[in-house]
C-alpha positions as a LaTeX table, in Angstrom:
\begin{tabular}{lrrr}
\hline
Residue & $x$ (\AA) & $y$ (\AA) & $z$ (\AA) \\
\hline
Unk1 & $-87.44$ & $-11.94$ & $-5.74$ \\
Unk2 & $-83.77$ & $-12.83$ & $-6.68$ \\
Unk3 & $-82.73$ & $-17.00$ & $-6.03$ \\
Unk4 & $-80.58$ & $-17.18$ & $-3.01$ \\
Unk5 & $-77.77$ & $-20.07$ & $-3.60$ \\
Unk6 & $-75.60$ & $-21.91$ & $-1.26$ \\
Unk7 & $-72.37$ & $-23.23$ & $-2.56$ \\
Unk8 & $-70.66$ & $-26.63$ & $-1.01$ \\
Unk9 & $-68.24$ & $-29.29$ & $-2.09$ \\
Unk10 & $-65.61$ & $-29.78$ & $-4.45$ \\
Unk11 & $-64.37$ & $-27.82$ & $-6.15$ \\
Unk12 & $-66.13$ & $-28.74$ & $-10.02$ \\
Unk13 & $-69.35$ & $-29.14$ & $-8.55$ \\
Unk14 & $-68.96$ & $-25.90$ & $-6.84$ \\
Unk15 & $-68.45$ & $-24.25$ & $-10.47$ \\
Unk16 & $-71.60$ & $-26.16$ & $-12.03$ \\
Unk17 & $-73.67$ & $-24.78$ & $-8.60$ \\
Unk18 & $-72.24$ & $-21.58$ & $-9.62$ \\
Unk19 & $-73.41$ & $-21.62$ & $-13.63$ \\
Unk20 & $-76.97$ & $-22.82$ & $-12.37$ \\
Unk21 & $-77.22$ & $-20.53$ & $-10.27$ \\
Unk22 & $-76.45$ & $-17.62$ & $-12.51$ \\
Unk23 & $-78.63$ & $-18.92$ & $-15.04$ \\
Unk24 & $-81.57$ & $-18.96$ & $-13.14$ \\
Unk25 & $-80.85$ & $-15.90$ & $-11.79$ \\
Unk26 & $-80.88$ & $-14.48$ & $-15.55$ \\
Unk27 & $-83.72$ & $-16.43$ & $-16.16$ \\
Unk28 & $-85.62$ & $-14.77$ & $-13.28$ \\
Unk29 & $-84.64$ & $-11.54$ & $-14.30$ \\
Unk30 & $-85.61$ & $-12.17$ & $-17.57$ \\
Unk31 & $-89.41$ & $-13.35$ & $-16.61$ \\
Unk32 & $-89.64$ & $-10.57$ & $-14.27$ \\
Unk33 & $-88.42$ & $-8.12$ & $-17.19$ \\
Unk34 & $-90.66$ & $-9.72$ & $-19.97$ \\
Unk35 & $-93.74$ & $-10.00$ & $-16.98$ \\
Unk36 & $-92.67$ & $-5.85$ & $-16.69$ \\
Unk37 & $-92.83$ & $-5.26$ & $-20.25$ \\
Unk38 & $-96.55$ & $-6.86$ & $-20.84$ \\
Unk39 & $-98.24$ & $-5.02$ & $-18.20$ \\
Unk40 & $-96.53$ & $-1.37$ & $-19.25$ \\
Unk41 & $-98.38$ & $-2.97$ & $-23.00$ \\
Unk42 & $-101.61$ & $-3.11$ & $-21.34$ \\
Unk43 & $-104.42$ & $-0.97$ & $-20.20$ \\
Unk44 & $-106.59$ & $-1.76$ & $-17.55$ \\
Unk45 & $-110.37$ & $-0.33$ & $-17.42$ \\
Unk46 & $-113.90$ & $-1.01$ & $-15.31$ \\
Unk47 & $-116.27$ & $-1.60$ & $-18.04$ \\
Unk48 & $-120.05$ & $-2.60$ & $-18.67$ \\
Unk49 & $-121.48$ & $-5.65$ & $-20.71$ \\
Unk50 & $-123.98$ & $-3.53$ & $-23.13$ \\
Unk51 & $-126.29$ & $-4.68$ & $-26.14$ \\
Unk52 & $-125.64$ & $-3.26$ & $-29.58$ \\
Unk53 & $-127.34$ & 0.44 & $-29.59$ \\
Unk54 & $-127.55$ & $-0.15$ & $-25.78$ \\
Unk55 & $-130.88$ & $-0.62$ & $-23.54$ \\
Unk56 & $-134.13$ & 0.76 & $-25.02$ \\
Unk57 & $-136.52$ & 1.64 & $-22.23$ \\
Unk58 & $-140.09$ & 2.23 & $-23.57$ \\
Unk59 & $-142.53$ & 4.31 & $-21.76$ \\
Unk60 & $-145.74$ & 5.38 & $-21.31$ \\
Unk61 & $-147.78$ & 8.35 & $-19.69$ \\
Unk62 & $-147.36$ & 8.80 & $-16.11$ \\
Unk63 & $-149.99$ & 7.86 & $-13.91$ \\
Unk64 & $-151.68$ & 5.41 & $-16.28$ \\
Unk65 & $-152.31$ & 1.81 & $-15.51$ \\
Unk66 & $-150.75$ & $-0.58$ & $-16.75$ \\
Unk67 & $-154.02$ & $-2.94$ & $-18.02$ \\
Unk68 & $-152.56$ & $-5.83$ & $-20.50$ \\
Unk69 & $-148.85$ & $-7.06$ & $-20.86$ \\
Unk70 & $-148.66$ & $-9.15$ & $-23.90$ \\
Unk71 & $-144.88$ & $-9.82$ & $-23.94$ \\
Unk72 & $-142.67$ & $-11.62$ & $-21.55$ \\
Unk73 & $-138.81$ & $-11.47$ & $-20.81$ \\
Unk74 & $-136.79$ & $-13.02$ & $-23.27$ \\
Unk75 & $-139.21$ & $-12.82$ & $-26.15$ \\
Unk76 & $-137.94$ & $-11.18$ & $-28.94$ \\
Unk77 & $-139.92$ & $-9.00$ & $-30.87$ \\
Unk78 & $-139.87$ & $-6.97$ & $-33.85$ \\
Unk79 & $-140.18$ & $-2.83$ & $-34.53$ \\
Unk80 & $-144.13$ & $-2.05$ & $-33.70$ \\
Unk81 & $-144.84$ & $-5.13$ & $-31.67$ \\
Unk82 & $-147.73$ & $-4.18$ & $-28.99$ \\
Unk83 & $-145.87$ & $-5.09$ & $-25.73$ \\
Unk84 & $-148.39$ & $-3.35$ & $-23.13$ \\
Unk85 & $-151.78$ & $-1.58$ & $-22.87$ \\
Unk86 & $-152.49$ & 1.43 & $-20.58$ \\
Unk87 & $-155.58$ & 2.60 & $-18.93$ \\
Unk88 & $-155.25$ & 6.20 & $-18.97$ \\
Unk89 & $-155.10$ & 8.17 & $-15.61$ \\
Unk90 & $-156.64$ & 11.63 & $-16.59$ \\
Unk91 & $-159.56$ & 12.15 & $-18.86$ \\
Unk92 & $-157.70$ & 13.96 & $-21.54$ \\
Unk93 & $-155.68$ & 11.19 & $-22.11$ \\
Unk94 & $-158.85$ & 8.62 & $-21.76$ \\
Unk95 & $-159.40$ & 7.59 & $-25.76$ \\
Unk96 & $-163.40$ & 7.34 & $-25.03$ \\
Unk97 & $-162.97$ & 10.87 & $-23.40$ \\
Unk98 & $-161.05$ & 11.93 & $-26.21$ \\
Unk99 & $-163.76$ & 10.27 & $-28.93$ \\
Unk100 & $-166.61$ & 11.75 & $-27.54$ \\
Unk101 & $-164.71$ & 15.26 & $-27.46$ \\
Unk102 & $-164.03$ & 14.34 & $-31.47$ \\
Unk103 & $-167.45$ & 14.00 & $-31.68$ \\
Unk104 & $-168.95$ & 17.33 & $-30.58$ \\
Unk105 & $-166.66$ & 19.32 & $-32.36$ \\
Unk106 & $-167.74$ & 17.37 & $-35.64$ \\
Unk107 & $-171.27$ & 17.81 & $-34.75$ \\
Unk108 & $-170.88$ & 21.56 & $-33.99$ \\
Unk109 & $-168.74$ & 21.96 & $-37.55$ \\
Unk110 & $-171.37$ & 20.23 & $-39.61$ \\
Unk111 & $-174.14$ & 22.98 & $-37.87$ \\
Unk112 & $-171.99$ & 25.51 & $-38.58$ \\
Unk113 & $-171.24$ & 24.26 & $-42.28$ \\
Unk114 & $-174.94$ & 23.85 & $-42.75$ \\
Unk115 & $-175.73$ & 27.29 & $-41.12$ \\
Unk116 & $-173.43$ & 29.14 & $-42.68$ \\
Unk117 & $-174.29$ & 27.42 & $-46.49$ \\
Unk118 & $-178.14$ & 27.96 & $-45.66$ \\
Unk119 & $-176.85$ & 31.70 & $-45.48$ \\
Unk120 & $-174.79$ & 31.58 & $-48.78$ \\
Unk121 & $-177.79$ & 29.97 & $-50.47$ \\
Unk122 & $-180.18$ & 32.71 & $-49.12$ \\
Unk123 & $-177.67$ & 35.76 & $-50.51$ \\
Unk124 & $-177.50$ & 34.24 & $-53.53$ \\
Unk125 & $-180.93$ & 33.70 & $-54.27$ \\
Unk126 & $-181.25$ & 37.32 & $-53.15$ \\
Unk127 & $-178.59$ & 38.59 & $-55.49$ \\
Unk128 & $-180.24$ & 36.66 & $-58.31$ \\
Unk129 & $-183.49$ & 38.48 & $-58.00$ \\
Unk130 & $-181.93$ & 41.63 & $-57.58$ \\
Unk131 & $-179.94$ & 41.01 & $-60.28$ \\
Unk132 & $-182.86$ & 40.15 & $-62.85$ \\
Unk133 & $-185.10$ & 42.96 & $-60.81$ \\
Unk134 & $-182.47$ & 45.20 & $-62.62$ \\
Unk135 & $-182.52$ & 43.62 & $-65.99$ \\
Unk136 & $-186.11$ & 43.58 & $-66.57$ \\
Unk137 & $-186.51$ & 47.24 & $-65.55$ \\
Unk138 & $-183.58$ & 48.24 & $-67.99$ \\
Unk139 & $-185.33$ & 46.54 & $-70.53$ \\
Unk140 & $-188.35$ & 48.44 & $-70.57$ \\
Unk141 & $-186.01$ & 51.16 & $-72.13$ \\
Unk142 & $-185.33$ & 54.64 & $-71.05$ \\
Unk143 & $-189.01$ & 56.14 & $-72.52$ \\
Unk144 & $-190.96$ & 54.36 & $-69.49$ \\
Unk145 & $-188.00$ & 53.86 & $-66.58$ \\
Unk146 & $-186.92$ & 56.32 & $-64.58$ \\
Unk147 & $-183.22$ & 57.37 & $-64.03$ \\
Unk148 & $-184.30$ & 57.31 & $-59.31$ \\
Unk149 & $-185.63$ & 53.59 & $-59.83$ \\
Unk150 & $-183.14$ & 52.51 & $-62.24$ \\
Unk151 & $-180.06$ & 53.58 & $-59.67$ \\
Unk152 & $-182.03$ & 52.32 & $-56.87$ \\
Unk153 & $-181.96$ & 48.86 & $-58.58$ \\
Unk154 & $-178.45$ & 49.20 & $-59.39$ \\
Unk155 & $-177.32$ & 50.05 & $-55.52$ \\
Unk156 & $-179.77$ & 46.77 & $-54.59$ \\
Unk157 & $-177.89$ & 44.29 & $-56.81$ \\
Unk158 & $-174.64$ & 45.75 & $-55.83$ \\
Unk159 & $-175.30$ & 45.61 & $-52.32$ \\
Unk160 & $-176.51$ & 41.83 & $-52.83$ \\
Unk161 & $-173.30$ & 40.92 & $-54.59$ \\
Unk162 & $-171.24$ & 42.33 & $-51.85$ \\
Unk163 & $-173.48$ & 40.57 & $-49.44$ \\
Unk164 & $-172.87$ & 37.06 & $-51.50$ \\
Unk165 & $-169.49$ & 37.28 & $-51.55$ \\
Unk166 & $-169.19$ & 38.35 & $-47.61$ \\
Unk167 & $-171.17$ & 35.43 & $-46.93$ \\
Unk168 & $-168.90$ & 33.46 & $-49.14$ \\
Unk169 & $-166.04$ & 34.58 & $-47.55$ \\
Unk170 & $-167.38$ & 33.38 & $-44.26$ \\
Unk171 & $-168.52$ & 29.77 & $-45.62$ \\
Unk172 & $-164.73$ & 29.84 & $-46.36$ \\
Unk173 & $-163.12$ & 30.77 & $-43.34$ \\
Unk174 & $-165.89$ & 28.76 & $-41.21$ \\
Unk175 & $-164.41$ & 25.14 & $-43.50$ \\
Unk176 & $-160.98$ & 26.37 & $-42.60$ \\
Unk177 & $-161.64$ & 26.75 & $-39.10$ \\
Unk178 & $-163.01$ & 23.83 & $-38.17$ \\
Unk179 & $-160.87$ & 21.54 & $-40.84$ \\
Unk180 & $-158.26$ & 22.54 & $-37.81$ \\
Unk181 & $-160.57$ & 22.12 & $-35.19$ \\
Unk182 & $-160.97$ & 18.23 & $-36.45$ \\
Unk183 & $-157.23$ & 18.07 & $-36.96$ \\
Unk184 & $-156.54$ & 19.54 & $-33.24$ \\
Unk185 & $-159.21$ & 16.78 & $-32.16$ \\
Unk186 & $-158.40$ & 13.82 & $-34.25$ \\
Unk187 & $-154.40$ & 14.63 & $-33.62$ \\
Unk188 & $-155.46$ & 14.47 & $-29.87$ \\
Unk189 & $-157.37$ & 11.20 & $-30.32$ \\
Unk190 & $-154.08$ & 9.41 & $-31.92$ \\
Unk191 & $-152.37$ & 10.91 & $-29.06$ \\
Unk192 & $-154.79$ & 9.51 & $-26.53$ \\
Unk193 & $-155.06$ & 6.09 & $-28.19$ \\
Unk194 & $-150.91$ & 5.97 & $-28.65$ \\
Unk195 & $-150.45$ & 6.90 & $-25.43$ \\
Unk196 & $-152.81$ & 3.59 & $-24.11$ \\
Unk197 & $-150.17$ & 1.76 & $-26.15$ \\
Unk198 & $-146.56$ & 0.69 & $-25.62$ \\
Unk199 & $-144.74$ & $-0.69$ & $-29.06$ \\
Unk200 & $-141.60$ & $-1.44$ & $-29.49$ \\
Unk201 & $-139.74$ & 1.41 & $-31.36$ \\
Unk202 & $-136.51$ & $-1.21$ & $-32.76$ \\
Unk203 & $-136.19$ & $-5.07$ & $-33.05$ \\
Unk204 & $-134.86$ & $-6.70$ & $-29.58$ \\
Unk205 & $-135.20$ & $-9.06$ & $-27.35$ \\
Unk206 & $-137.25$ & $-8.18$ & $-23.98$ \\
Unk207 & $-135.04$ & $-7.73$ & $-21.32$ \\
Unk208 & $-137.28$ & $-6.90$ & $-18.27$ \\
Unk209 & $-140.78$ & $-5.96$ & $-17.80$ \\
Unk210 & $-140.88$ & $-3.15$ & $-14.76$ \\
Unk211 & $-144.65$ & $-2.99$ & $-14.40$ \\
Unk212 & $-147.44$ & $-5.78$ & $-13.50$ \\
Unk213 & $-150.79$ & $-5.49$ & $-14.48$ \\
Unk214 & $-152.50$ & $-2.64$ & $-12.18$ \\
Unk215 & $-149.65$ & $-0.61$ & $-11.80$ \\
Unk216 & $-149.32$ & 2.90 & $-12.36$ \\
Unk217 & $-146.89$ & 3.79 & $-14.52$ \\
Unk218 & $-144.01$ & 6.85 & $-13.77$ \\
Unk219 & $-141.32$ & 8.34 & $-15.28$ \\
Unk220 & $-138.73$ & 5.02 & $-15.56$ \\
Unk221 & $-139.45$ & 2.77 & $-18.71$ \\
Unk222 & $-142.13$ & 0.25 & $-18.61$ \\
Unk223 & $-140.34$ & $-2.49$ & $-20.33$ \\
Unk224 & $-136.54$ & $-2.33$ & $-21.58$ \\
Unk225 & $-135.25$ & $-4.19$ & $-24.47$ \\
Unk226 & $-132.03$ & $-4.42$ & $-26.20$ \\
Unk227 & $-130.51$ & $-5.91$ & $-29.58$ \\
Unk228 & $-128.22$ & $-9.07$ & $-27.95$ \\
Unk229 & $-126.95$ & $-10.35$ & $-31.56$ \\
Unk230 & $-123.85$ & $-8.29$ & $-30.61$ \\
Unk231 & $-122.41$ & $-7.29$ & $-27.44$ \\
Unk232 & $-120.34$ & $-4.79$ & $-26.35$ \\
Unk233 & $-118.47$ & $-3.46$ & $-23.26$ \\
Unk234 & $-118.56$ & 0.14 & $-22.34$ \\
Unk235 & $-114.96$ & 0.87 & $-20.51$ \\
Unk236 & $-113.67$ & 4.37 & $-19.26$ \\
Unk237 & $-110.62$ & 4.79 & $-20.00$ \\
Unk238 & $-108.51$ & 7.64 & $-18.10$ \\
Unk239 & $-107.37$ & 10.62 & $-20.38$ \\
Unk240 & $-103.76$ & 9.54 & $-20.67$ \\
Unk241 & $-104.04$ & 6.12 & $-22.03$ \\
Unk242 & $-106.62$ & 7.30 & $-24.78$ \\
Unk243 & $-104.06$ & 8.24 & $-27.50$ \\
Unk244 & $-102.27$ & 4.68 & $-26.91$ \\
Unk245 & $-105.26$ & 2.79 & $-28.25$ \\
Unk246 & $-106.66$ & 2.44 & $-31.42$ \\
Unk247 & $-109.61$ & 0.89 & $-33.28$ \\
Unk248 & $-108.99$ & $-2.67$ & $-33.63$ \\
Unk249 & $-106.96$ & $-3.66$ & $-30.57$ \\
Unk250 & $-107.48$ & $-7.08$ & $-28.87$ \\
Unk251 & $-109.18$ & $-7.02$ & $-25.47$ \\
Unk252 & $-109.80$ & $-9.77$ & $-22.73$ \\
Unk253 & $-112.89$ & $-9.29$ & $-20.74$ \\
Unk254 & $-112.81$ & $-11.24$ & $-17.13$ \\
Unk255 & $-115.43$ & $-11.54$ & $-14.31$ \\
Unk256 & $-116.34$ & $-13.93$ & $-11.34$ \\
Unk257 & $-119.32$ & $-15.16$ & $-12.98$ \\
Unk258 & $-117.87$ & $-15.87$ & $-15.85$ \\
Unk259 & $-116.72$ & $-19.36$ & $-16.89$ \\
Unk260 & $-114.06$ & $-18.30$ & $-19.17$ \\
Unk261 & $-112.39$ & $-14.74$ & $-20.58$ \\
Unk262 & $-114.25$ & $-12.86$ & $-23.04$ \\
Unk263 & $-112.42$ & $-11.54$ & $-26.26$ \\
Unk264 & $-112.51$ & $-8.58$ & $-28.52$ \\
Unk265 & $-111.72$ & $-5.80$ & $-30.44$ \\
Unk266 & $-111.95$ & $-1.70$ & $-29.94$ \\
Unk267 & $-114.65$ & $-0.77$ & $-32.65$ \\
Unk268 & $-115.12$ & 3.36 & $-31.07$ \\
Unk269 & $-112.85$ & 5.70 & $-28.95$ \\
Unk270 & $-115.19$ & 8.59 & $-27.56$ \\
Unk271 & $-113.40$ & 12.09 & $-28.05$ \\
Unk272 & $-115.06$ & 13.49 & $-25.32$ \\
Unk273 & $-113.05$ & 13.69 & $-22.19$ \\
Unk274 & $-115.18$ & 14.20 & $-18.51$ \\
Unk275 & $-113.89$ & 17.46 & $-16.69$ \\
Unk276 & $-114.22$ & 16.49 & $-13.91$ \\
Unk277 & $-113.39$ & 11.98 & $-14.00$ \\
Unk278 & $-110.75$ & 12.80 & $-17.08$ \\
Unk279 & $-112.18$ & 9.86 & $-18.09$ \\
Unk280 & $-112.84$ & 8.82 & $-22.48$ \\
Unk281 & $-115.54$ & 6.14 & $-23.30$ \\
Unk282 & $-114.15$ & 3.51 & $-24.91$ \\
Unk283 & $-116.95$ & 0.66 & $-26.65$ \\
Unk284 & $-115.75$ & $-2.89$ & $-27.18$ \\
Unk285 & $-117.17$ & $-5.13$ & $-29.43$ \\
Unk286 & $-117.16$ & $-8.68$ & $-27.74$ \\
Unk287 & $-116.19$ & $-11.85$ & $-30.53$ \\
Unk288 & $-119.53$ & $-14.31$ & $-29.59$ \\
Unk289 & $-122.81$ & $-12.77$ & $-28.23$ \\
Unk290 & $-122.91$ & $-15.36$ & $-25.78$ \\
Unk291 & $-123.05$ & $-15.70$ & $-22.94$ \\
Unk292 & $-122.27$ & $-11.74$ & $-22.62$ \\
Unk293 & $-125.98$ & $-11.95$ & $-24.10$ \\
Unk294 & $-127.41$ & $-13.41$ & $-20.75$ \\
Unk295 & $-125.50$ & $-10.67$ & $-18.59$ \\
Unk296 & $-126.46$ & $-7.51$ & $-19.63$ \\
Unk297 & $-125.25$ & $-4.88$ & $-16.98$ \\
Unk298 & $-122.58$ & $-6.46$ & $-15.75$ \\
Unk299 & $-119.80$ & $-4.64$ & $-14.20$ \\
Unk300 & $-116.62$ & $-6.45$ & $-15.76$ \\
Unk301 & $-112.56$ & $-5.92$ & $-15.84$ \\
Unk302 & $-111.11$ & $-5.31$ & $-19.12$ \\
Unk303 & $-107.33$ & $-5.28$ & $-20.64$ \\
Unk304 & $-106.57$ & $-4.20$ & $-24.26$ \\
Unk305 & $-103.68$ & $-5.23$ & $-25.56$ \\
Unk306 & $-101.23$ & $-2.13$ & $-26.96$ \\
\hline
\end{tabular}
């Protein structure tokens, strides 16, 4: 809005109304200009305050219970920490169900094992005999032996080779078989007992704990966690300010609930553009943790700096 000025008097104060006047006229047009300038230098963007490598949600199987929570919000924890035991909802799943199952099929593969040996053992002992059946007979020498007996004793200790290494071959394939059939069950029992517990898969800090003890668990995570040593906004940025920005360009984060501005820098530019929003992601990485730390989520406005 342009100064409006009034001019009265004589005629040298009437020229030093007139100077002021123009000068602050030029001076307003020159705020308004510079005030112009800045904002065509700036983009504007909706953004989200997000740990580094975002929220983790852990979860278990749906339709257990959840039966012991051993973490609490805030608590930071490390890779493999135990947050939360599960009682399991089908018997499948149920690790007693599961160790009992283990259990038959290793007692029905050591009676096969035995079984199946006892019959190796038998054709050997059977080849053996027909083996030295045949070598006493050919020792008696061709005056006494007959040529009828002699191939009959042959055939037998051929046929009771064959039969020893057919039974062999079964022993064999009867150890393979149930060497998977342990592996199937044992793989199923480390399943089972996994699934009855919830560990975290990266360091964090727990942000929020979505089941109580009792509670069936679904498909939506059972506790979420997040890395809050850095913090980051998430922005969309529309299509046709994307090429303006770069990696490295200031931005001031501002909120309601927040006591001062926020500062930082670009650190990532998506290259993928939504269809149908023509929006880009653009991540942030905020200067101090805090207290971006203590908002997580938060919907925030964001201007980087061109």
């Amino acid at each position: 809005m342009q100064p409006s000025c009034v001019f009265s008097g004589n005629g040298s104060r009437r020229a030093a109304l007139f100077w002021s006047c123009g000068l602050l006229v030029l001076v307003s047009a020159a705020t308004l200009t510079s005030q112009s300038e800045a904002a065509s230098q700036t983009t504007g963007a909706i953004g989200q305050i997000v740990p580094e490598g975002g929220i983790v949600g852990v979860m278990g199987a749906p339709g257990s219970l959840a039966a012991e929570i051993l973490v609490h919000t805030s608590q930071q924890v490390k890779a493999g920490t135990l947050l939360m035991r599960t009682r399991a909802g089908t018997p499948d799943t149920d690790p007693a169900q599961v160790r009992k199952q283990l259990a038959v099929v290793q007692e029905l593969a050591e009676q096969q094992l035995a079984a199946q040996t006892a019959d190796v053992t038998l054709a050997q002992s059977r080849y053996d005999q027909a083996k030295k059946q045949l070598a006493t007979y050919q020792a008696l020498g061709t005056s006494i032996t007959s040529k009828k007996e002699l191939d009959a004793l042959t055939v037998a200790a051929g046929d009771a080779a064959t039969a020893l290494v057919a039974e062999q071959a079964r022993l064999k394939a009867i150890k393979t078989q149930n060497q998977s059939n342990l592996g199937v069950a044992r793989r199923q029992l480390e399943a089972a007992v996994q699934g009855t517990e919830l560990r975290a898969p990266v360091d964090g800090t727990i942000l929020k704990i979505n089941r109580h003890v009792g509670e069936r668990l679904g498909n939506d995570p059972a506790v979420q966690l997040g890395n809050l040593s850095a913090m980051y906004v998430i922005c969309q940025i529309y299509e046709g300010d994307l090429l303006r920005l770069k990696p490295g360009m200031t931005a001031t984060v501002t909120a309601r609930p927040l006591p001062q501005p926020l500062h930082g820098h670009i650190e990532e530019i998506g290259r993928l553009v939504d269809t149908q929003s023509r929006l880009g992601e653009v991540r942030i990485r905020l200067d101090r943790a805090d207290p971006a730390s203590r908002l997580v989520g938060m919907q925030v406005d964001v201007a980087i700096a061109r």
